[in-house]
N, C-alpha and C positions, 0 to 999 in steps of 0.2 A: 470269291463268294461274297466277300464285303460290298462288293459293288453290287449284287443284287440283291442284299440286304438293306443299302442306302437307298435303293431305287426303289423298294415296296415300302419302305417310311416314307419315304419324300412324296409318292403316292398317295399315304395314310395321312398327311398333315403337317408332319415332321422333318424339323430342320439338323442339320448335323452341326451343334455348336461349339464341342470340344473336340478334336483329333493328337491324340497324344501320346506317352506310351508310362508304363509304371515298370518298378525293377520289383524281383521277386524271387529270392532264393536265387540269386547272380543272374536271371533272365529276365529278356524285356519282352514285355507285350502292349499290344498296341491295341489304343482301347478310340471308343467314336460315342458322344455321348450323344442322343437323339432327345431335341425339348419339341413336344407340340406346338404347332404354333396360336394354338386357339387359346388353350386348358395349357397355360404356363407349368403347373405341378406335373402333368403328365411325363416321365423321361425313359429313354431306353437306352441303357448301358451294353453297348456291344462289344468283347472283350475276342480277340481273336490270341487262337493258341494251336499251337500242334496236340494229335492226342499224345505223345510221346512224353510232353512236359506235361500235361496233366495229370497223366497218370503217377510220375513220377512224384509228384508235390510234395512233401515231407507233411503236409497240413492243408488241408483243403479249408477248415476255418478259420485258420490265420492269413489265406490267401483273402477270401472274403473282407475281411476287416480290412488288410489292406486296403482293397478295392474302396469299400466305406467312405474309409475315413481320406481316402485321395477326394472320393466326391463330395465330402463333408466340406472341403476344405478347398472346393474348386468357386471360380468366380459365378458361376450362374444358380450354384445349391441356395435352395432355398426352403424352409422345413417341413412346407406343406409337402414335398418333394418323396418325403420318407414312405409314405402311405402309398406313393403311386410310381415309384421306379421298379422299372424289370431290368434283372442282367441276365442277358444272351448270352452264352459261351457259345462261340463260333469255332467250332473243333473240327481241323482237318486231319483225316484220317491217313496217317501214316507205316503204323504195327499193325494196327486190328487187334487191337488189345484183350481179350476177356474182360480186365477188369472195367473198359468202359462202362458196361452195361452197369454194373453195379453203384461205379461211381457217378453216375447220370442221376440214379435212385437218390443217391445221398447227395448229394448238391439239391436236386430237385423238392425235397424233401424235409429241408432246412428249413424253420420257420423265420429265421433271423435276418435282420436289415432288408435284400429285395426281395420279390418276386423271382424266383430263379427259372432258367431255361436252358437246355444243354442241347445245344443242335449238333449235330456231327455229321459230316459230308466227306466225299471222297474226291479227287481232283476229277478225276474223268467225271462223275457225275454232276458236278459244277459248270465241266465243257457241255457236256450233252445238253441240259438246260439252256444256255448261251445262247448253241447252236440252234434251238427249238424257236428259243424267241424267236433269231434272226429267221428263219425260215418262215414263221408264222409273222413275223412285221407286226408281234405284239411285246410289250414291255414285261417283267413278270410279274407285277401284278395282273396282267391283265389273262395272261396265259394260265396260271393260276385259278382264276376264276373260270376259266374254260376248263382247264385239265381235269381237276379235282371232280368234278358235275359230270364228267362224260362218260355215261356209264359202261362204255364198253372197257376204258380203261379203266374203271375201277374192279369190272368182270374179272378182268387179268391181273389184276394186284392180288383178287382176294382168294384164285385159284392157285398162284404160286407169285407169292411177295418177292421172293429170290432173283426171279428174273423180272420185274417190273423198278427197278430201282429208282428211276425218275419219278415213276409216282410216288414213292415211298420217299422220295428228298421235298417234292410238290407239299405233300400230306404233313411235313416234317416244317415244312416251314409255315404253314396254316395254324399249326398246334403250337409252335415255337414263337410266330410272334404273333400272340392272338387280337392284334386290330386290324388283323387283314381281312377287306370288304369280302364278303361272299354272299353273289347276291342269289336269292332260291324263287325259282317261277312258280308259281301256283296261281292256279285260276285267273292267268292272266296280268296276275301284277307281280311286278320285281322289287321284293321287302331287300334290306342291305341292312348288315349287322353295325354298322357306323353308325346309320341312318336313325336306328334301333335306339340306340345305346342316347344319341343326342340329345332324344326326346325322353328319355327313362321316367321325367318328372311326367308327362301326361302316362303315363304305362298306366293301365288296371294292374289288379293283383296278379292275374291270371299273365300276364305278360313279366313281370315280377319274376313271379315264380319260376319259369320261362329261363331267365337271364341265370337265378339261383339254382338251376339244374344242369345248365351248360358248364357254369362254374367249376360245379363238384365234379362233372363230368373230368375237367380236364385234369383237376387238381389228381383226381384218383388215377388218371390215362395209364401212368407210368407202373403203378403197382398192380392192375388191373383186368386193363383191358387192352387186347392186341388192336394194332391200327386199321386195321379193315371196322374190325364191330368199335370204336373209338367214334370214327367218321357216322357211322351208323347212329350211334348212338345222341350225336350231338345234332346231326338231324333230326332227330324224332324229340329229342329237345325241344326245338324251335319249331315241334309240330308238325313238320314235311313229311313226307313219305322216305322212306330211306332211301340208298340210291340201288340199292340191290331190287329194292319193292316194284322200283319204279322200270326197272331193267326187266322186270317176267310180263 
């Protein structure tokens, strides 16, 4: 999964310029530091873990600090840094833990040091994506931007999420690492949230606003709202039509 993680940064702008690994309670994890290459302060800490050791952590905020203060203390930190790093927890799913769900909330939740994100994937559904690209001879981000739009496949996620799990990994990683381009057709032209965000200084209010609704939208996802009406909703954020709207 790291590797289609590097591939939809490296897509977004972003170069991979630490690979390393930290120790933590006698286990190591290997962590990939992602710096934009435009916007130097922008970073994306990607820390990969089994759920099994996660779950286990004697301290999920003494893990943080750890984390911190490794990147406090790494050659490329720099302080503007602070305000604008995300950490991804790339959690492969091994028990099916109950307590994930919980502890997603509480990581996620944290106001302290990043931006936090708690992605959790299963191996076969890592193959399956893979497999998708290769068959569609598109990269994921690009597949991505296809998959997510396609309203049939969104039909079938929101009538039984259970059985649609690739969209639900697709959707997981949209919401997980939120620079990823998604472009929306209307009336003939193709707006792109990158595109968006570049220009933010000519934005109206009314486009402002726009951007401070998507925000809350996400920040709240987790405590919320289910991922079918989440998509939904962050649509109608950015003013489109939902994708369910646009399916009747």
């Amino acid at each position: 999964m790291i590797n289609i993680i590097k591939s939809v940064l490296f897509d977004c702008g972003y170069e991979d310029v630490v690979q390393t690994e930290i120790e933590f309670e006698k286990l190591k994890y290997k962590i990939d530091i992602f710096k934009n290459e435009y916007i130097g302060s922008q970073v994306f800490i990607v820390l990969q873990t089994l759920e099994s050791q996660l779950v286990s952590l004697s301290s999920i905020k003494d893990f943080i600090i750890e984390i911190a203060n490794f990147f406090r203390e790494s050659e490329i930190y720099l302080p503007d840094m602070d305000k604008n790093t995300s950490l991804v927890y790339c959690v492969k799913n091994d028990i099916n833990s109950e307590k994930l769900d919980v502890l997603k909330v509480k990581i996620e939740d944290d106001p302290f040091y990043f931006k936090k994100y708690v992605f959790s994937y299963s191996e076969a559904e890592a193959d399956e994506l893979k497999k998708l690209c290769k068959q569609r001879k598109q990269t994921p981000n690009e597949l991505i931007q296809t998959y997510i739009l396609d309203t049939n496949n969104f039909s079938r996620f929101k009538k039984n999420a259970s059985n649609e799990k690739l969209y639900r990994l697709v959707s997981e990683l949209l919401i997980k690492i939120p620079v990823i381009p998604i472009k929306f057709k209307t009336q003939g032209q193709i707006k792109s949230v990158p595109d968006f965000l570049q220009e933010i200084q000519k934005c109206n209010n009314d486009e402002v606003g726009k951007l401070d609704r998507i925000i809350q939208t996400l920040c709240d996802s987790e405590r919320n709202l289910e991922q079918p009406e989440l998509i939904d909703r962050i649509l109608e954020d950015w003013g489109f039509a939902s994708v369910e709207d646009e399916n009747e």
